[in-house]
N, CA, C and O atoms as a CHARMM CRD file, in Angstrom:
* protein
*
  284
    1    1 UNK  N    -21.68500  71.53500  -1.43400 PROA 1      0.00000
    2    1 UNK  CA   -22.15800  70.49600  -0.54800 PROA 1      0.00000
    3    1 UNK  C    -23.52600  70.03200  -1.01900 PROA 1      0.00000
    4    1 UNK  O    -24.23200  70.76200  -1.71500 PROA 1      0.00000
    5    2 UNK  N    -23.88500  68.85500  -0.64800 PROA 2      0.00000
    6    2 UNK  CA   -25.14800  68.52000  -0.72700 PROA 2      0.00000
    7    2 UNK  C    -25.52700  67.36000   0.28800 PROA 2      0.00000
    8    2 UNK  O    -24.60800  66.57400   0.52300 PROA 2      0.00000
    9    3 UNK  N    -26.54100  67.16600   0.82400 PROA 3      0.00000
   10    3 UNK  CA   -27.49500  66.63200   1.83800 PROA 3      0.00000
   11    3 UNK  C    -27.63600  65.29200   0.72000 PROA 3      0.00000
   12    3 UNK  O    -27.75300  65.47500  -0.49100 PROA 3      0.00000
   13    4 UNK  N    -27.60700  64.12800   1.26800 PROA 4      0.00000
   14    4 UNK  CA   -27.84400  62.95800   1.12300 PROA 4      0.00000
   15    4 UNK  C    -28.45200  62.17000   2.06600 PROA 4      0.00000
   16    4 UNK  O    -28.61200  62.59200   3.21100 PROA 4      0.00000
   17    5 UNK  N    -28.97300  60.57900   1.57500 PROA 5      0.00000
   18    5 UNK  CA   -29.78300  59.52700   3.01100 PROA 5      0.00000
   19    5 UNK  C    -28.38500  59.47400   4.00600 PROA 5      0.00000
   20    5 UNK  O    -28.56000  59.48600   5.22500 PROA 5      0.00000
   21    6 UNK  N    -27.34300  59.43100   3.59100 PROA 6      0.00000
   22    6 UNK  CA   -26.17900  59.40400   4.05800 PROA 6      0.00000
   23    6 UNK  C    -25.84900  60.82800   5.32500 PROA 6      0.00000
   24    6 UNK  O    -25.45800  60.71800   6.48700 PROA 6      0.00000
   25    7 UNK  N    -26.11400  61.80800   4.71200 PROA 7      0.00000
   26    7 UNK  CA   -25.77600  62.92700   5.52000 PROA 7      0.00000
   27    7 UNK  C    -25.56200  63.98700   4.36800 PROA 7      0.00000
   28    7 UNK  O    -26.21200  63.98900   3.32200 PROA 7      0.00000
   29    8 UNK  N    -24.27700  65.15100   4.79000 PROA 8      0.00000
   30    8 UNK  CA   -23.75500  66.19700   4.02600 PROA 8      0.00000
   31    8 UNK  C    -22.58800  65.79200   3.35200 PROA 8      0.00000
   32    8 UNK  O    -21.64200  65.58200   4.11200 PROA 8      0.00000
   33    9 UNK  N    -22.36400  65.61300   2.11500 PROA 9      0.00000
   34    9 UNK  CA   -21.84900  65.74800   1.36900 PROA 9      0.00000
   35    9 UNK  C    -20.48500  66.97600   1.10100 PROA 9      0.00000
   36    9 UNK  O    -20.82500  68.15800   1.13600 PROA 9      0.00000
   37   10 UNK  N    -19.39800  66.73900   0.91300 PROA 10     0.00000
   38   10 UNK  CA   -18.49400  67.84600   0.36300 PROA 10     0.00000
   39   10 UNK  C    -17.64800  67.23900  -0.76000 PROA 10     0.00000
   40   10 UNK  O    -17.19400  66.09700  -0.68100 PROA 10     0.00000
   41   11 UNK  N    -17.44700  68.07800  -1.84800 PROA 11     0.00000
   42   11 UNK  CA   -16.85300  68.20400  -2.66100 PROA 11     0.00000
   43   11 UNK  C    -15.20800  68.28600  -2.41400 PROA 11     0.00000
   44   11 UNK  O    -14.78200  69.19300  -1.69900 PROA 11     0.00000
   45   12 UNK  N    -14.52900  67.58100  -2.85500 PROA 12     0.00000
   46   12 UNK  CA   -13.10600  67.58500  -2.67900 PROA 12     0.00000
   47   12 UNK  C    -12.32500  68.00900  -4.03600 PROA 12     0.00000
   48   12 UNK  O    -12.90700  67.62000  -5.04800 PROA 12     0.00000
   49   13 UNK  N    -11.43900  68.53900  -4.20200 PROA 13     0.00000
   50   13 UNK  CA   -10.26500  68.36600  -4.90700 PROA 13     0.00000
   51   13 UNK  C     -9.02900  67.96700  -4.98500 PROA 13     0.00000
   52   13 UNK  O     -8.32300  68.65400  -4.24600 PROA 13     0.00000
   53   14 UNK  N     -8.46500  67.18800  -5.53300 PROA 14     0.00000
   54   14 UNK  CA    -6.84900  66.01800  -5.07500 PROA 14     0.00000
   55   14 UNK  C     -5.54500  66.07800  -5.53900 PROA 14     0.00000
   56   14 UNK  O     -5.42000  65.30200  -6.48600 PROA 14     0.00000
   57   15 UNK  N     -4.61900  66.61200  -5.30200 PROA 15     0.00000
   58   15 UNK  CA    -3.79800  65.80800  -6.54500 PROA 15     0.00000
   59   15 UNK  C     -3.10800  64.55100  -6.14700 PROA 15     0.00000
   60   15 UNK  O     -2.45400  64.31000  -5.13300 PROA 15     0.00000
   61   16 UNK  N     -3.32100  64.00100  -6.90100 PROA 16     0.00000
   62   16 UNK  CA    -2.98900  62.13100  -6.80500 PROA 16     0.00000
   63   16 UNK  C     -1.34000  62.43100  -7.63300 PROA 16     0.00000
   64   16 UNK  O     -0.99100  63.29600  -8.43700 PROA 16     0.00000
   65   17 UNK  N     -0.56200  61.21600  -6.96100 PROA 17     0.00000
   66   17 UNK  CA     0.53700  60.79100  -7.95100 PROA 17     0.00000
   67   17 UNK  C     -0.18400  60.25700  -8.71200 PROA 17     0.00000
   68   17 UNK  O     -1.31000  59.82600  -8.46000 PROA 17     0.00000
   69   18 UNK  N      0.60700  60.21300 -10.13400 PROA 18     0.00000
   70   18 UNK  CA    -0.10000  59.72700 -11.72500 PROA 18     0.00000
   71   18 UNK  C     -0.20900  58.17500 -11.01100 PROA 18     0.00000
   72   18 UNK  O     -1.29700  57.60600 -10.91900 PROA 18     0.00000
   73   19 UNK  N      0.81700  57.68700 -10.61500 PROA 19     0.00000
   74   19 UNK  CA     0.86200  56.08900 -10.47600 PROA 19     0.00000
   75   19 UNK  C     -0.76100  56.04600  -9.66500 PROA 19     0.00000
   76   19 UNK  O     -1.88200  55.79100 -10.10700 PROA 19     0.00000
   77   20 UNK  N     -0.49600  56.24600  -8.93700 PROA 20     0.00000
   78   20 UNK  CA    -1.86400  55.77800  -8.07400 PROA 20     0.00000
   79   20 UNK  C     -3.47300  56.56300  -8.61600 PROA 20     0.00000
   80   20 UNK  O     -4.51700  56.38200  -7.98900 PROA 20     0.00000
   81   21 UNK  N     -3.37800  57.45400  -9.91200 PROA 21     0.00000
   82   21 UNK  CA    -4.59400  57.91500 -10.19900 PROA 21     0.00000
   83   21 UNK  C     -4.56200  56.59500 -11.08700 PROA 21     0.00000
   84   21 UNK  O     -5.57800  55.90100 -11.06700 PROA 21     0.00000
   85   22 UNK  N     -3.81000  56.31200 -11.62800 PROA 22     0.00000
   86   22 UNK  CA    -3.82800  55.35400 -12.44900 PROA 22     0.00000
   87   22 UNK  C     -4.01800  53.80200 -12.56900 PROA 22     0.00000
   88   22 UNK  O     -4.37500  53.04600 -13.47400 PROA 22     0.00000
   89   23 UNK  N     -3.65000  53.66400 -11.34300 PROA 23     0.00000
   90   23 UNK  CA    -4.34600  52.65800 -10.15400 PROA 23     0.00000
   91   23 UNK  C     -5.40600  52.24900  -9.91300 PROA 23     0.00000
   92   23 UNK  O     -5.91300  51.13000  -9.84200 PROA 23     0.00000
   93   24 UNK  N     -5.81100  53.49000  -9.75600 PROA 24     0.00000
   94   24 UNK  CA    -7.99300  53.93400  -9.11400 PROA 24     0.00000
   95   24 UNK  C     -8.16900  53.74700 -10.30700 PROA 24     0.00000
   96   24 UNK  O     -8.86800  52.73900 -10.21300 PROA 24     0.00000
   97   25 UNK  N     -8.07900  53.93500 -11.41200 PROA 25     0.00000
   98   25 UNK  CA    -8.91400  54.46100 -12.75400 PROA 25     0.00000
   99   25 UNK  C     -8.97600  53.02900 -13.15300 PROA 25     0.00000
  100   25 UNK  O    -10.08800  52.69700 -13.56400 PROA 25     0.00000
  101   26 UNK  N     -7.95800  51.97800 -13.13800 PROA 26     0.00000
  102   26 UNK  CA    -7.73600  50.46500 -14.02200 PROA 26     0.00000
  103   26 UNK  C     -8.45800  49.79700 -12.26900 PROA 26     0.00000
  104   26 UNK  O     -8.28400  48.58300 -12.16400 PROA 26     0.00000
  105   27 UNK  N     -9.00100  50.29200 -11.33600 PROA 27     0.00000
  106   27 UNK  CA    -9.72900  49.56800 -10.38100 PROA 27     0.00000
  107   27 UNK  C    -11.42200  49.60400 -10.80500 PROA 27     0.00000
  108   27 UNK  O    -12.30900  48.75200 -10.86100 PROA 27     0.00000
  109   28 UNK  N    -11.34200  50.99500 -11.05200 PROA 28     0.00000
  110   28 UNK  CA   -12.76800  51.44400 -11.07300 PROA 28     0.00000
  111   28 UNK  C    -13.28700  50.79800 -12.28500 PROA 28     0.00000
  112   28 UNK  O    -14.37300  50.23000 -12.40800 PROA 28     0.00000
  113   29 UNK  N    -12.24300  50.98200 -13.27900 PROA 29     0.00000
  114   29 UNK  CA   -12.78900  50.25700 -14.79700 PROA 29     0.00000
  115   29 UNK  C    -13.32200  48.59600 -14.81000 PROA 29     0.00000
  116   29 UNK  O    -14.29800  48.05300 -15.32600 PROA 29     0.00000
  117   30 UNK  N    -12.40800  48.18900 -14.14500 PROA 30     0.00000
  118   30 UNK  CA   -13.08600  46.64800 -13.35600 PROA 30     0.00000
  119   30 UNK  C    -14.09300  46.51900 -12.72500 PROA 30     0.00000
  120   30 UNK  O    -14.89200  45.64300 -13.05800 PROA 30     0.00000
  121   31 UNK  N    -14.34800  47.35600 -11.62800 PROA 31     0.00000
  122   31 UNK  CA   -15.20000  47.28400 -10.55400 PROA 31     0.00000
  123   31 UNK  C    -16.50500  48.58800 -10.79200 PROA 31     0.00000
  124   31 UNK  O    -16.61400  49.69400 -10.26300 PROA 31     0.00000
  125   32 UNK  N    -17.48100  47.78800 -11.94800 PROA 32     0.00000
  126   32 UNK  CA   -18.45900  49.74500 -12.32900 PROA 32     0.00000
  127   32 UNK  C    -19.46500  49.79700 -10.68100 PROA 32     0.00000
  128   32 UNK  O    -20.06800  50.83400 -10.40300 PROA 32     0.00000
  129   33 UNK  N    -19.49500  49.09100 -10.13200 PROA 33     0.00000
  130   33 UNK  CA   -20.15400  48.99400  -8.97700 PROA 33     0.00000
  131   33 UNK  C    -19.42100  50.22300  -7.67000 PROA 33     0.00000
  132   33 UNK  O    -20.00100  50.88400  -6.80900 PROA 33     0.00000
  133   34 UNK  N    -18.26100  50.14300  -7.95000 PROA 34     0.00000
  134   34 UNK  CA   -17.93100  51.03400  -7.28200 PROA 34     0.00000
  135   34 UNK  C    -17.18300  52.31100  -7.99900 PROA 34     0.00000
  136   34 UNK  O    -16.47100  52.04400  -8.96600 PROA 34     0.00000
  137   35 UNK  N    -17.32800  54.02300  -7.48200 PROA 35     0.00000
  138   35 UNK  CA   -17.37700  55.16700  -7.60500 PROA 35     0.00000
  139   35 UNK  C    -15.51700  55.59400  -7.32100 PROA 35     0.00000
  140   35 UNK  O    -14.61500  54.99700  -6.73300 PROA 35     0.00000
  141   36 UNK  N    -15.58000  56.87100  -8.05400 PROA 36     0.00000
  142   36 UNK  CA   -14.17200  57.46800  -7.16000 PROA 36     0.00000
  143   36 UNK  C    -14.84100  57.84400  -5.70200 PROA 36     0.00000
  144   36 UNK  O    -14.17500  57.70100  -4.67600 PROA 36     0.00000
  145   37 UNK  N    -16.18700  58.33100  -5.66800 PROA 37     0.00000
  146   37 UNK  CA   -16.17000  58.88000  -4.22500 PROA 37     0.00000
  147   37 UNK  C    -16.60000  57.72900  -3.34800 PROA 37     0.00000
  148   37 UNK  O    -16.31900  57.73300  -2.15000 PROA 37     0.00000
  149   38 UNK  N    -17.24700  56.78100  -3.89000 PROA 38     0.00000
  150   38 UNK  CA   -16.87600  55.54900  -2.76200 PROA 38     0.00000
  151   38 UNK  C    -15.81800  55.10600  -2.03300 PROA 38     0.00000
  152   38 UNK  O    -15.58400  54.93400  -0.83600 PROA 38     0.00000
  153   39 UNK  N    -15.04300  54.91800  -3.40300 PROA 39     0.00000
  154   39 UNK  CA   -13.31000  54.32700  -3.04400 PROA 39     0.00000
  155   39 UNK  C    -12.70000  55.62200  -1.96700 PROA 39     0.00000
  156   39 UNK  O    -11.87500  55.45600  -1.06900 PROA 39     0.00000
  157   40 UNK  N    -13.26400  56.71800  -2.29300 PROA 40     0.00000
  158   40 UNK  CA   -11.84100  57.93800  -1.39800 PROA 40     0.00000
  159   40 UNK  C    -13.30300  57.64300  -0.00200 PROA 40     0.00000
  160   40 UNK  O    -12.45300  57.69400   0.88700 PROA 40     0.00000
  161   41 UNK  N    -14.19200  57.48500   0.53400 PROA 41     0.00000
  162   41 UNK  CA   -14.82100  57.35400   1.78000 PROA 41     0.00000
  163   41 UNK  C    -14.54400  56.31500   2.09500 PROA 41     0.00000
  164   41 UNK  O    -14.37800  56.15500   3.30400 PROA 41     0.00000
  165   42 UNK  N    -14.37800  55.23500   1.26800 PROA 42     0.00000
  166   42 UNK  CA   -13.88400  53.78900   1.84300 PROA 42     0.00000
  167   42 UNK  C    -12.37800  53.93200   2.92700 PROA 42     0.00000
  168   42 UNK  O    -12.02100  53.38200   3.96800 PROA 42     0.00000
  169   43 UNK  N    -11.79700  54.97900   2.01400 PROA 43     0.00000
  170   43 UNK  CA   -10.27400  54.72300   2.29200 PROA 43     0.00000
  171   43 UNK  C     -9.86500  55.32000   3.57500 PROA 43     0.00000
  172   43 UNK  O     -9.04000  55.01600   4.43600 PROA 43     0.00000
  173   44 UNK  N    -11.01100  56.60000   3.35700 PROA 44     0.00000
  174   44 UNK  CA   -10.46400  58.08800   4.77900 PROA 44     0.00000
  175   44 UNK  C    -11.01800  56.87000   5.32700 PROA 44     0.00000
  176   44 UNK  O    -10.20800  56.02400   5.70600 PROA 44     0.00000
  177   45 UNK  N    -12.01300  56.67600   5.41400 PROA 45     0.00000
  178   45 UNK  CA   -12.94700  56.40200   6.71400 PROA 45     0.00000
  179   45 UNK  C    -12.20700  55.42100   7.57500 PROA 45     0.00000
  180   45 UNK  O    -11.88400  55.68700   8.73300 PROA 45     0.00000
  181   46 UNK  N    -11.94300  54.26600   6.97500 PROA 46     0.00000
  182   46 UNK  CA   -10.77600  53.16300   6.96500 PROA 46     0.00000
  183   46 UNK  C     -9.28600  53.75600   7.82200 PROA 46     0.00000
  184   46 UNK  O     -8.96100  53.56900   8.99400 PROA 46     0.00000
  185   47 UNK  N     -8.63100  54.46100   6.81400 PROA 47     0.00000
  186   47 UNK  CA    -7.44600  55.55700   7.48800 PROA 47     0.00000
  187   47 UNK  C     -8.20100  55.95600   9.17700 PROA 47     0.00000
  188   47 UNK  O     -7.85000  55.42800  10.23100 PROA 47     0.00000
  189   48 UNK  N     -8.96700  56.70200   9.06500 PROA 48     0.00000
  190   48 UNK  CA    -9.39400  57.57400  10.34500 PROA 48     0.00000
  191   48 UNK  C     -9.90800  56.19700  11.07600 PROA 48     0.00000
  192   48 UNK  O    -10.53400  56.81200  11.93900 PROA 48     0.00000
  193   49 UNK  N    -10.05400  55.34200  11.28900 PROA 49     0.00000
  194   49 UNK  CA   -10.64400  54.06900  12.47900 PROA 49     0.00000
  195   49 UNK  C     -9.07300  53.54500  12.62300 PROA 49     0.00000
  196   49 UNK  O     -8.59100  53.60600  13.75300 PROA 49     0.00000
  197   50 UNK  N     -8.15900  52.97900  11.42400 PROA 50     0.00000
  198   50 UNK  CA    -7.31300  52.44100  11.87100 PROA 50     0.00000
  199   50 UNK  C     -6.11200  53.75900  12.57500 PROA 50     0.00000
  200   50 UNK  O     -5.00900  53.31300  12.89200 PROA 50     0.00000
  201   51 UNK  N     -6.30200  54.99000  12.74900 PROA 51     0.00000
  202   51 UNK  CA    -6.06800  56.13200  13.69700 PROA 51     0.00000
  203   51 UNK  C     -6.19300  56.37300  15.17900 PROA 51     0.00000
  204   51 UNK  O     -5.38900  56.94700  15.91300 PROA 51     0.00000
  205   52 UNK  N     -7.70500  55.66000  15.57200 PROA 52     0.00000
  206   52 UNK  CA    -8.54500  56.26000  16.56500 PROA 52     0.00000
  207   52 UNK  C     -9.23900  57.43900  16.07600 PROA 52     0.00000
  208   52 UNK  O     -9.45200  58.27200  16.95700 PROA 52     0.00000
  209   53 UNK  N     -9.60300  57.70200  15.05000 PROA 53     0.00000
  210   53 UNK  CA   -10.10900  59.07400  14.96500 PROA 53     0.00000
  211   53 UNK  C    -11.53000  59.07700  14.76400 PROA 53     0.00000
  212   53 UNK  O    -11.86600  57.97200  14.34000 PROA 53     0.00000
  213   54 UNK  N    -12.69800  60.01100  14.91500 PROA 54     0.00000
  214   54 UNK  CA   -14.26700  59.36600  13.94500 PROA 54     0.00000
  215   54 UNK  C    -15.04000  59.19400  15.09400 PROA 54     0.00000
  216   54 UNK  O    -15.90800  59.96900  15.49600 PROA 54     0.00000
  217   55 UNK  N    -14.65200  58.04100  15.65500 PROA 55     0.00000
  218   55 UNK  CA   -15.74500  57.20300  16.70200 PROA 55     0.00000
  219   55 UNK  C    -16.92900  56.03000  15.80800 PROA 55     0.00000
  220   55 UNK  O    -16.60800  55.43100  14.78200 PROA 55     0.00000
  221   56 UNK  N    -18.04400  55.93400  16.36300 PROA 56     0.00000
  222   56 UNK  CA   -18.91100  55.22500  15.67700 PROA 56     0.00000
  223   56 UNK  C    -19.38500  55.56000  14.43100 PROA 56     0.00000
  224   56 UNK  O    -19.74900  54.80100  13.53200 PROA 56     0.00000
  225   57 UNK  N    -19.34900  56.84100  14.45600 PROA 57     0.00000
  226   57 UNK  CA   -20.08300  57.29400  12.97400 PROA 57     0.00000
  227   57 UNK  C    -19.18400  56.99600  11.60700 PROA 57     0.00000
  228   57 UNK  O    -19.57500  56.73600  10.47000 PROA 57     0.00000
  229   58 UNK  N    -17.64400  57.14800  12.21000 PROA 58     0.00000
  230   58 UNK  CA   -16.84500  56.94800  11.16600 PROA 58     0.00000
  231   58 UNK  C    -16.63400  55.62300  10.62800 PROA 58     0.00000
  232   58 UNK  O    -16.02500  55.38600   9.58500 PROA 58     0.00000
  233   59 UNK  N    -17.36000  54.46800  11.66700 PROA 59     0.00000
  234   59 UNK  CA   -16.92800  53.08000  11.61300 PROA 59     0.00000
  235   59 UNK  C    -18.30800  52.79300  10.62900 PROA 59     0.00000
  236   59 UNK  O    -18.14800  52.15700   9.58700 PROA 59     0.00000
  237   60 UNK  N    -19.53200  53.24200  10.97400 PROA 60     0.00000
  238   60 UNK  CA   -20.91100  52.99500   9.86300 PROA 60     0.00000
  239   60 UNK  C    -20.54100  53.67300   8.80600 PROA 60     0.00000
  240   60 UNK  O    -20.96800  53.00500   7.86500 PROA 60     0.00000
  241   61 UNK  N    -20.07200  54.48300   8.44200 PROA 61     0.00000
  242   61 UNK  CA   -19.50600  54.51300   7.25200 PROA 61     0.00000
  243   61 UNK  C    -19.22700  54.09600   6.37400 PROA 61     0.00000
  244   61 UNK  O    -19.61100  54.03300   5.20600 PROA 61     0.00000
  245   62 UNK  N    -17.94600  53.53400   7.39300 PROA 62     0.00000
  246   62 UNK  CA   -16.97100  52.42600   6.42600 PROA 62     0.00000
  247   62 UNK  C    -17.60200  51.29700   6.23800 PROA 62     0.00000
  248   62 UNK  O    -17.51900  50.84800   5.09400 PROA 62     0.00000
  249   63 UNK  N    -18.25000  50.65400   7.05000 PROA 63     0.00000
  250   63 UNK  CA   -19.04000  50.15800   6.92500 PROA 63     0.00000
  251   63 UNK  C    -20.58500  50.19600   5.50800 PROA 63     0.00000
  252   63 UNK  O    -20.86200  49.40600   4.60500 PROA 63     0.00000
  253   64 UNK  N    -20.95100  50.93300   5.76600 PROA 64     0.00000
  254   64 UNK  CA   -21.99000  51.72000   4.54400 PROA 64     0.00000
  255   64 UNK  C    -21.44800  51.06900   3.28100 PROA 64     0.00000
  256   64 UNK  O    -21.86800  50.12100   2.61800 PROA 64     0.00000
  257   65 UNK  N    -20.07600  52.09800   3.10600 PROA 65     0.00000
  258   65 UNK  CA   -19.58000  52.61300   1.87900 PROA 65     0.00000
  259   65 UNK  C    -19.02000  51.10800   1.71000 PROA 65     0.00000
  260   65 UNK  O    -19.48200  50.60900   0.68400 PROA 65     0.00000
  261   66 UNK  N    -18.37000  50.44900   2.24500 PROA 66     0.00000
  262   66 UNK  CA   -17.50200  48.92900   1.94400 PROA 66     0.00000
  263   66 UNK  C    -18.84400  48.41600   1.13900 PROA 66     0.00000
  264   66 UNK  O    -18.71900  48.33800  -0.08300 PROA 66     0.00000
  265   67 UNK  N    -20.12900  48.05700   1.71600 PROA 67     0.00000
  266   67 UNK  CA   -20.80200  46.92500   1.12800 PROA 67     0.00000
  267   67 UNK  C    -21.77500  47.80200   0.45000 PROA 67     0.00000
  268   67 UNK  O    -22.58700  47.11800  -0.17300 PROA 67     0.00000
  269   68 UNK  N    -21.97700  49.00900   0.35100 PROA 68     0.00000
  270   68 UNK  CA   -23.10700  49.88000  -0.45300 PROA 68     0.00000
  271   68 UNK  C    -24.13000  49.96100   0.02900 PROA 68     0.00000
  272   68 UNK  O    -24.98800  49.87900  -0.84900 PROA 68     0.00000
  273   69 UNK  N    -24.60700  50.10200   1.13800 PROA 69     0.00000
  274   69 UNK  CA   -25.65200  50.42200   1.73900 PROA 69     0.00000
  275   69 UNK  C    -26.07400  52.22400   2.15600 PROA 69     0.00000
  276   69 UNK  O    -25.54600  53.26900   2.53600 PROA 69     0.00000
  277   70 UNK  N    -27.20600  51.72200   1.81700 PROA 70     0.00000
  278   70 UNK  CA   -27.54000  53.71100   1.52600 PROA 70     0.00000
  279   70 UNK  C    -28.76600  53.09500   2.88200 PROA 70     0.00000
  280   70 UNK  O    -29.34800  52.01800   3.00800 PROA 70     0.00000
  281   71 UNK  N    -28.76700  54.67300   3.92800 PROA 71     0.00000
  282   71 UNK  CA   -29.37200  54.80300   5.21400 PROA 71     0.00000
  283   71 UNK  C    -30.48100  55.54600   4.66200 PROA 71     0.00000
  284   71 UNK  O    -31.38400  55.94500   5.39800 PROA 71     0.00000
């Protein structure tokens, strides 16, 4: 883990279908502005609001992480 302006940080490990690592990788190569760990907070965070899950914190987030804003 690590402490960021953001908050705490955790380390993940994934296994992706090849199709869709492969996906992220020809996205990211386009887009150097955005991260793998942007794209996977973009996505939960996104997933968990269109859920009900999170509350506000999960919505500044997505928020945050969509347009790159560091708190």
């Amino acid at each position: 883990m690590t402490t960021t302006a953001q908050g705490t940080k955790v380390d993940l490990q994934v296994e992706l279908p090849e199709d869709l690592h492969d996906a992220l990788q020809t996205f990211l190569d386009k887009n150097p502005a955005w991260s793998q760990s942007r794209v996977f907070a973009a996505a939960t965070s996104l997933f968990l609001m269109q859920n009900n899950s999170g509350g506000q914190n999960i919505k500044r987030l997505y928020l945050d992480t969509l347009f790159d804003y560091s708190i």
